[in-house]
C-alpha angles and dihedrals in degrees: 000000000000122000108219130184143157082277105065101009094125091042092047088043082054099047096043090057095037078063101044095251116159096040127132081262103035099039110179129218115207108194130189101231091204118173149254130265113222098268092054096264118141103265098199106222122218088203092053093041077056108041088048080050081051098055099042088042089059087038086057092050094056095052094265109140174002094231124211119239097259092053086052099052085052090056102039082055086059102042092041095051108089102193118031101177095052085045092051096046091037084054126089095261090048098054094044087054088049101046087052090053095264101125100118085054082056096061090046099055094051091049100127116229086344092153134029095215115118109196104218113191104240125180092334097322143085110252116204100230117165138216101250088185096106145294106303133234113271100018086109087052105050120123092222149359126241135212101271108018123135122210 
């Protein structure tokens, strides 16, 4: 297991393919996380709808496909979004982060390709490996740097 976001999707799509994932035998699953609503219930995440559009968007890239419907949907909501970070703070998730005073959270999590770390699941943790392909697109570009990230 891989864990994928905004943040590293094209590191993550790179990694994935670097390690010949997507393949007839190493098909990938790329899953929305989502949430929960207070009484347990699935919350269904915008971010997370975008961050897996993201993922499959970079693995495309790559050659990695075909692509089932439903990883397509969750692309062409990505591709077709043209402003992530005003769709993620105009969502549900967005405006309760806001509203608590969260809002700079909000930007950073919608900092596309902001970091090269992809976090693999390894004997029971996630292991910080990076995507040692190059810099990414937009690393130069970033607002900020985090704790953490490796550039």
């Amino acid at each position: 297991m891989v864990a994928g976001c905004l943040r590293n999707a094209t590191a993550v799509g790179r990694w994935l393919a670097r390690h010949d994932y997507g393949t007839a035998q190493r098909p990938v699953v790329v899953i929305a996380a989502g949430e929960r609503w207070p009484d347990g219930s699935l919350r269904p995440a915008l971010e997370d709808l975008l961050g897996a559009g993201a993922i499959i968007d970079a693995l495309e890239s790559r050659g990695v496909g075909p692509l089932s419907p439903e990883a397509a949907a969750a692309r062409g909501c990505f591709v077709q979004t043209a402003d992530v970070v005003s769709a993620v703070a105009a969502g549900s998730s967005g405006r309760e982060l806001t509203r608590s005073g969260f809002a700079d959270d909000v930007a950073i999590a919608t900092e596309l390709d902001a970091g090269a770390t992809v976090p693999v699941l390894t004997d029971g943790a996630f292991d910080d490996s990076t995507d040692e392909t190059g810099p990414l697109p937009n690393q130069w570009h970033r607002p900020s740097r985090l704790p953490g990230d490796v550039t």
